[in-house]
N, C-alpha and C positions, 0 to 999 in steps of 0.2 A: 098416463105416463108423464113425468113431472118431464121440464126441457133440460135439463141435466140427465136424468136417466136416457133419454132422447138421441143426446149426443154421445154418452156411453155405448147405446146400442149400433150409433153409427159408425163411429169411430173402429170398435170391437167388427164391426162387420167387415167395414173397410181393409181393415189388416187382414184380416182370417184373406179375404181376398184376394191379398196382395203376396200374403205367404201358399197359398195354394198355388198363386201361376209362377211363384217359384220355385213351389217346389217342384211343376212340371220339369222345370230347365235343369236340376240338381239332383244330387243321390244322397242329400242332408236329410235323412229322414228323424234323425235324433234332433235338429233342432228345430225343427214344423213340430215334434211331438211336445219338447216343451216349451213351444209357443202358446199351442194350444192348453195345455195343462195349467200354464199359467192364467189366460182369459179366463179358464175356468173359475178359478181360485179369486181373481182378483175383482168379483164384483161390486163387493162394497163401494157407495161414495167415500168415502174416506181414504182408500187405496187406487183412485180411479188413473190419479198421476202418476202411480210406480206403475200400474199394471201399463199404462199409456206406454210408456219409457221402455219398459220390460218386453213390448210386446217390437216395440219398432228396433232396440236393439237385436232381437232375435231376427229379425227381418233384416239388419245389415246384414249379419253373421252368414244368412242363406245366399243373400244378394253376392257377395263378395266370396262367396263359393261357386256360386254360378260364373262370375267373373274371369278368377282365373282355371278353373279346368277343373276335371275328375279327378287330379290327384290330391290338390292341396284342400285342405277340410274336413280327411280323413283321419289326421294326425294332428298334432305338436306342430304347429311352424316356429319351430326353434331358430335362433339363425336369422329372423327373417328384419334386414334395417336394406337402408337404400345405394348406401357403397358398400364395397368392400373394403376391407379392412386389410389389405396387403402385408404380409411382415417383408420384412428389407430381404433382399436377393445375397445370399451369398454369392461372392466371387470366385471364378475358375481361378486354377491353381495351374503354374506351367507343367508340361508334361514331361518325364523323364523315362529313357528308356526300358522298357522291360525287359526282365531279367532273362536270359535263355534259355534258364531250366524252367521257367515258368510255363512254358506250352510245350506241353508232352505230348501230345501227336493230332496229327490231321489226319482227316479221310478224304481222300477225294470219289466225289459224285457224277453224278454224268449230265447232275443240272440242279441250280442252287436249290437246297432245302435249308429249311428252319428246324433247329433241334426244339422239343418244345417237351418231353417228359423220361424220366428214368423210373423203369420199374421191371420187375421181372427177369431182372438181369438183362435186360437190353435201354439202350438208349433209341427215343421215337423221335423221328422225321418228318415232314411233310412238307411237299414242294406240289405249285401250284401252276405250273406252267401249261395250261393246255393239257395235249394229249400226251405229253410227260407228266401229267399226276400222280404223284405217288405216295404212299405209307413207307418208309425207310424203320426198319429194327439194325441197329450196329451194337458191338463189344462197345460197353463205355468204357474200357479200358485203350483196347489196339482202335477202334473206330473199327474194325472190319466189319464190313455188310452180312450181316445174318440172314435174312429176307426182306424182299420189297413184294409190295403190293402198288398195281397199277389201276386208275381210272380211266372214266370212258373223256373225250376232250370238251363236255360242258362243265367238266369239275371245277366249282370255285368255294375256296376257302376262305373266310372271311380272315381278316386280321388279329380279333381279337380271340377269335374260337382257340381252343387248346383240344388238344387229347389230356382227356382226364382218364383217371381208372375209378371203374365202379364195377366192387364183386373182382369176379373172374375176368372182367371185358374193360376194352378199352373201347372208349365212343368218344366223336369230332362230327359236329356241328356242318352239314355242309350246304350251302346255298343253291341251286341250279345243278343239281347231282340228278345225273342220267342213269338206270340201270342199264348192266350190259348188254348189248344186241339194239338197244334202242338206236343207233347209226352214227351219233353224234350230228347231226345234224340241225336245220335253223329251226325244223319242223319237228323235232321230234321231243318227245315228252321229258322233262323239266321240271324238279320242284324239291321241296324242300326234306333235309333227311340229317338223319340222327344217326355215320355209320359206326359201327361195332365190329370191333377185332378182339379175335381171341388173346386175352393178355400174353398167354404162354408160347403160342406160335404166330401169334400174328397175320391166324388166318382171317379172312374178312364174314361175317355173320350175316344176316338177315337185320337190313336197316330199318329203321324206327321212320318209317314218316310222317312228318309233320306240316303244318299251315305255312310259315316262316320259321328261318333259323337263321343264327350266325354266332350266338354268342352261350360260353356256358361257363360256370363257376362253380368249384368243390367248396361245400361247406361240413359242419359236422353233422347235418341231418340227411345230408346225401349232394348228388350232384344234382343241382338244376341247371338246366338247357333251354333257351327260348325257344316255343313252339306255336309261336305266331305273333303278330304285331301288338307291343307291348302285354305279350302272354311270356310267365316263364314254367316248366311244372317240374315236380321233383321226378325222378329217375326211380325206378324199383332198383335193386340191388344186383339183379343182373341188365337192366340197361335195357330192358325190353318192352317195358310199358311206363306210360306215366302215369302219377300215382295221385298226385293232387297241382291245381294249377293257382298262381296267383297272378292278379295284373303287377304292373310296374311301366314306368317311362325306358324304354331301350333305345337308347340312342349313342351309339362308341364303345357304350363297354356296361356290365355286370360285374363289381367288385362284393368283397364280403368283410364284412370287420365287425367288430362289436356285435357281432350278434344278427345281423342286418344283411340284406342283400342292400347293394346301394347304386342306383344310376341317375343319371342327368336327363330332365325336365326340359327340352329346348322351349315350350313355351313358356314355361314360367322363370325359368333362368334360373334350374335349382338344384340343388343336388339332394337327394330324395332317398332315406331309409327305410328298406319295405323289412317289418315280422315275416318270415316266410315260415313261418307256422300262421297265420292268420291272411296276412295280406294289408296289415294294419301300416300306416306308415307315423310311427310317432316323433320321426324329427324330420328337419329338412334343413337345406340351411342354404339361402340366396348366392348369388354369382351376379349381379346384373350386368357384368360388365361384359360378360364370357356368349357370344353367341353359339359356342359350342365346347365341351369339354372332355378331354379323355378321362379316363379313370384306370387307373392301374393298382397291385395289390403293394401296399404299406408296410404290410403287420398286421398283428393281431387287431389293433385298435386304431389303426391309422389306413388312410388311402394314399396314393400320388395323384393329384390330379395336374393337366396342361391343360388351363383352360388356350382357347381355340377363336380367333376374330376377336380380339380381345380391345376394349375402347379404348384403354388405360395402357399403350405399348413399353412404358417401361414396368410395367408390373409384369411383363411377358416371362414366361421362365416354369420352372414344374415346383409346386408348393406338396406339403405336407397336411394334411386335413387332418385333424383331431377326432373318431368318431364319438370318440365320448366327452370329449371337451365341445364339441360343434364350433368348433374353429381353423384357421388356415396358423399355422403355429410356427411353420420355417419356409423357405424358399432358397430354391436355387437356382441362378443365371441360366445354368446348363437343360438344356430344354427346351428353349427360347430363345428369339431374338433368330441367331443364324443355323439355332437344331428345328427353326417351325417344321421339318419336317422328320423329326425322327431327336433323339432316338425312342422306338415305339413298343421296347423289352428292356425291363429289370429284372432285376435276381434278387430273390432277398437268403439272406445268410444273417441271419441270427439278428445282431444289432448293427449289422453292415446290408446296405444297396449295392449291387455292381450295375453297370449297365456298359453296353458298349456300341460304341460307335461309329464308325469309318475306319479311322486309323486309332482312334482311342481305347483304350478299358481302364473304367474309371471305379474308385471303389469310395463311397457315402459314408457318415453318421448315418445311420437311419432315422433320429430322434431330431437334429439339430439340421440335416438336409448339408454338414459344410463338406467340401469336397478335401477327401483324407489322402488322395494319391490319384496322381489321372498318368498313364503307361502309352509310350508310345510306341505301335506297332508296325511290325513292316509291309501288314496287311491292310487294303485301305477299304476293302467294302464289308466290314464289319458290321454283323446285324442288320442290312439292310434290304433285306427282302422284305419287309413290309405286314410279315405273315401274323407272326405270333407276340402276341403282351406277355409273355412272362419267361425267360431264358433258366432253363434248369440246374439248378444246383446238387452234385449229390456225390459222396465222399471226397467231399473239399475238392471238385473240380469242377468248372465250371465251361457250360457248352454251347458255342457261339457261330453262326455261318458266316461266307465270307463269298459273296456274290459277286465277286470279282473271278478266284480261282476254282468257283462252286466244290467250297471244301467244306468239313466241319470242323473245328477246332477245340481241344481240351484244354483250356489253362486250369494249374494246381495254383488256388485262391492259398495255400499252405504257405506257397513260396512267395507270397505277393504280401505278409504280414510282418 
């Protein structure tokens, strides 16, 4: 063996070496394959430089997989540079009073609920107070109370969970849910569940349990629901088995746009679009500024995101993310700064946001994020139970709690144009 074949063989060993104990640490099984394939190929002296080069680049590519996590390596890191790229904050607009034909009736409760879906000819509820847990159905017309369904006092609903409809049932995502008889107590059995109401009556079914939950999101291949730590799976059509599961980062929230389930990365600081036919994730798109970010629904092709601990305090406020551009494209003040803690529900209406907030309701561009009319109300705890991300829109009314006089409220969005 001449001393140049010598070195070839050492060098060739060396790497194979260096890519095998990384690929113990990684799940890059596609680029140890053509690492390998390449060695192969490249023995000639004549290519012994490219193959050199060829083989140590593929050996960053695993290394720097290994680095930042199981998620980034599997996809596109689209998106990914070292600041961000902020657009200018639209400005709050003064508020003017709203009109009084505007809110067509309130219901009052017997303890704050979050309106959070319209379907079936009822408006759904849910209030999360202890051993006042309840599922609320009312007339979305009069708000009159059609039936309630009560919990045992471990019930805890997460924030961003919804009642979705899937099939015939309606299913909510519940944390620390007790079956009944179990005493409520510190000692008694505790864990995570999928519960189902009959759409039509709003009786409660036999719940789905699962590993962890708190979060779920309608798409058009069905409803998925997290069912365990960074697991999410799809939902059969009656909401009683799941059907296929993929990972993802869950941390705040599960949105859907383009095509994508989409959440935020707190280790890699990103915000992360999974295929949920595959589990594929082909974009992402950095935050590094944001130690933590909500996500809320946009549009069809767009998120809201508030990022959360944010380095860059005047960039604080809720932006517009692009999911097919992979970009942050509008912002607005309102969100931030003195909303850091709310408001934590929009509505989307067509090419208009509403959201509402203490004593405000305010209505968006959807596209541009600038604020088109903010209403001021005589009601001052607007939206703020903490419950639900998404406030229901449905025959141009829209439905809002008010945790002050534990009411619900219908304003006509008709009379607000």
């Amino acid at each position: 063996m001449s001393p140049r074949d010598a070195f070839e063989a050492e060098v060739a060993t060396a790497l194979a070496e260096q890519a095998e104990s990384a690929q113990q640490m990684s799940d890059t099984t596609v680029q140890l394959a053509r690492l390998q394939r390449a060695m192969s190929r490249d023995r000639s002296r004549l290519r012994i430089g490219v193959s050199v080069m060829a083989a140590a680049a593929a050996i960053a590519v695993i290394a720097g997989a290994v680095a930042v996590g199981p998620y980034v390596g599997r996809g596109n890191n689209s998106g990914h540079h070292n600041a961000t790229r902020f657009p200018k904050l639209q400005g709050i607009v003064a508020a003017a009073p709203l009109p009084a034909s505007a809110l067509t009736s309130s219901g009052p409760l017997d303890a704050t609920a979050a309106p959070e879906l319209v379907t079936a000819g009822a408006l759904w509820s849910v209030q999360n107070a202890g051993n006042e847990a309840f599922v609320l159905r009312s007339d979305p017309t009069t708000l009159r109370t059609i039936s309630t369904v009560r919990f045992s006092a471990a019930f805890g609903h997460w924030q961003v969970s919804q009642l979705l409809r899937v099939g015939d049932v309606v299913v909510m995502p519940v944390a620390g849910w007790q079956p009944a008889g179990s005493g409520g107590g510190e000692r008694s059995a505790a864990g995570a569940a999928i519960l189902r109401f009959d759409a039509g009556t709003g009786r409660m079914l036999t719940p789905l349990l699962v590993g962890a939950t708190g979060f779920d999101v309608a798409t058009p291949m069905g409803v998925f629901v997290q069912v365990d730590v960074n697991r999410v799976g799809l939902l059969d059509p009656t909401g009683s088995r799941i059907v296929r599961q993929i990972s993802m980062p869950l941390d705040g929230a599960v949105a859907y746009a383009s095509g994508l389930l989409w959440g935020f990365d707190v280790q890699t600081r990103k915000l992360v679009g999974v295929d949920p036919s595959s589990g594929r994730i082909p974009h992402t798109f950095s935050l590094p500024e944001a130690a933590e970010a909500e996500l809320l629904p946009g549009g069809p092709d767009a998120l809201l995101v508030v990022p959360r601990n944010i380095t860059s305090v005047q960039d604080t406020g809720t932006y517009r993310f692009d999911t097919r551009r992979l970009r942050l494209t509008a912002g607005t003040e309102y969100g931030g700064g003195g909303f850091s803690n709310g408001p934590t529900a929009w509505a989307i209406d067509g090419n208009r946001l509403w959201t509402a907030y203490g004593a405000l309701l305010v209505e968006f561009d959807a596209t541009t994020l600038r604020m088109l009319h903010a209403y001021a109300v005589t009601q001052t705890g607007l939206n703020d139970t903490g419950i639900n991300a998404a406030v229901p829109v449905a025959g141009g009314r829209m439905y809002v709690s008010d945790s002050n006089t534990n009411e619900v409220h219908s304003f006509d969005l008709t009379r607000l144009r």
